[in-house]
DRENVO-57514 format. One record per residue (C-alpha): residue in one letter; x, y, z. Coordinates in steps of 0.1 Angstrom, whole numbers, plus 5000, padded with zeros to 4 digits. Example, Ala and Ser with C-alpha at 12.3 -4.5 7.8 and 13.67 -1.06 7.14 Angstrom:
A512349555078
S513749895071
REM end
This chain:
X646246554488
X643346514510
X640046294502
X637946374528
X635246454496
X635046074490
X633445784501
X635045434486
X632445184485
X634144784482
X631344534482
X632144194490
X631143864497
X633943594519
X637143794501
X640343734520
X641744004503
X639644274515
X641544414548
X644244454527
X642644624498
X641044874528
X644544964542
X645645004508
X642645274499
X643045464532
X646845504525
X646345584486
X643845814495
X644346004529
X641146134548
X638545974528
X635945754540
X634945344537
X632445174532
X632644784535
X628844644523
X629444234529
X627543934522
X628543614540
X631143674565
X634243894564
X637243944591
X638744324595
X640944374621
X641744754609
X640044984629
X639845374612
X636645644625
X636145674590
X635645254578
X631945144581
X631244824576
X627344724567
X626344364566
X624244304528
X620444284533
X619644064499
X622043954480
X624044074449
X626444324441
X623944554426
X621844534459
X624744614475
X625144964459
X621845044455
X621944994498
X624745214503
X623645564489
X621645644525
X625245604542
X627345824519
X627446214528
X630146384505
X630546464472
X632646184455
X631545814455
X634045514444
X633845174436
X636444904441
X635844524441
X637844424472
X639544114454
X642644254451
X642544274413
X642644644410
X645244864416
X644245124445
X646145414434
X644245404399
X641345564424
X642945904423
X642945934390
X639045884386
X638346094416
X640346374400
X638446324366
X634446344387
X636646684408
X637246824373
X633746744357
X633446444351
X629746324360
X631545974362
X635245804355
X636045494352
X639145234351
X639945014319
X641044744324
X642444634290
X644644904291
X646944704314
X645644414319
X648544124338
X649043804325
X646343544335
X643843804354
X641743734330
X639943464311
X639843444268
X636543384269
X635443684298
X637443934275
X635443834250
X632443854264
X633044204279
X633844324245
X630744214231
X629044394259
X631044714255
X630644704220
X627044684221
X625944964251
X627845204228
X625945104194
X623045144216
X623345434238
X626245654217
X628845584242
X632745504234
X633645304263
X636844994261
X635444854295
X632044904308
X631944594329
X634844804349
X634744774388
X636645074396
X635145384389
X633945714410
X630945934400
X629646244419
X627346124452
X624846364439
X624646184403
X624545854421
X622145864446
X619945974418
X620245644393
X617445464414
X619545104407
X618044824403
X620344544386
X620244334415
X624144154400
X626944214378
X624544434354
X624744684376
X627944864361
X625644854325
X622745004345
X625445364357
X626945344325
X623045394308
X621945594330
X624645824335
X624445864297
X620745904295
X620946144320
X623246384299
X626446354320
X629946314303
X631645974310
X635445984312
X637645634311
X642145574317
X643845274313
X644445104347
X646144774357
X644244494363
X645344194382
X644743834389
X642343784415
X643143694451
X641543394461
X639143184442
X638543254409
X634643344403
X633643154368
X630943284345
X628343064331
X627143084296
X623643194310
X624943444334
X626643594300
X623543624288
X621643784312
X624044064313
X624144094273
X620444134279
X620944404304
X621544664276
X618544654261
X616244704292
X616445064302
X616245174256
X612745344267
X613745474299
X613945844303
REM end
């Protein structure tokens, strides 16, 4: 099947696993295009017409997305964290979901999630904020804090972002939903992370927790 109606977006900062994670999204998905947004430094040897690779003005993943809607030109965009922690080939499956109607789909993680990818107290925490976004905003997501997802480019480039971190993925889920667009989730595998592990602290928790109740009054 071709892809040439998607752009995958994998923002990072120093992953080692991120050359690999691009060959594996070029062969999962022939024809499409990437986009590598980086803060720090990063090393890709692959060469492919279609792989850009922008360096991060600012800093944050959030930042990071809201940089990249100027470079993306067809009618898909996908997100993959380029840690190696998600499975490539799940990408398919949420393009073909946004190709059928879907105004955005996304991967859940607890669907299959490996042994030791991921912390007690993180799944905890991103079922507190799942949990909550739907109370507030009548949606009936298992993983909102998912980093693989795909939403139409015209939807996205419309969201205005401006969660400059990890809230970003609670600012598309909102405002997808606000916007009246259907929000489709599958199971996906989740893995553990290649590299160093990226620890939470207690405040960063609740920073995103807070995240959910900022854009209530927002249109």
């Amino acid at each position: 099947m071709d892809y040439s109606d998607t752009t995958v977006v994998i923002a990072v900062k120093d992953e080692p696993a991120v050359e690999s994670v691009v060959k594996e999204v070029f062969k999962a998905l022939p024809g499409c295009c990437i986009i590598v947004i980086y803060k720090g430094s990063i090393h890709i040897k692959h060469k492919n017409a279609k792989l850009k690779v922008i360096k991060q003005t600012g800093s944050g993943k959030g930042v990071a997305l809201a940089q990249v809607g100027k470079h993306i030109d067809t009618d898909i965009t996908a997100f993959i964290d380029g840690d190696g922690t998600y499975d490539v080939r799940a990408l398919r499956k949420v393009v073909q979901l946004v190709r059928s109607g879907a105004g955005m789909a996304i991967g859940n993680r607890f669907g299959k999630l490996g042994k030791d990818s991921m912390a007690g107290y993180i799944q905890l925490g991103n079922h507190v904020l799942t949990i909550t976004g739907n109370l507030l905003y009548g949606m009936k997501l298992r993983d909102s804090q998912t980093g693989l997802r795909a939403i139409k480019s015209s939807i996205f480039k419309t969201l205005n972002l401006t969660e400059p971190h990890f809230g970003v993925e609670t600012e598309m889920n909102i405002k997808v939903r606000k916007r009246g667009y259907n929000i489709e989730e599958i199971p996906i595998n989740y893995y553990e992370r290649v590299g160093e592990t990226k620890h939470f602290k207690l405040v960063g928790g609740f920073k995103l927790f807070l995240v959910n109740f900022k854009f209530l009054k927002e249109q």
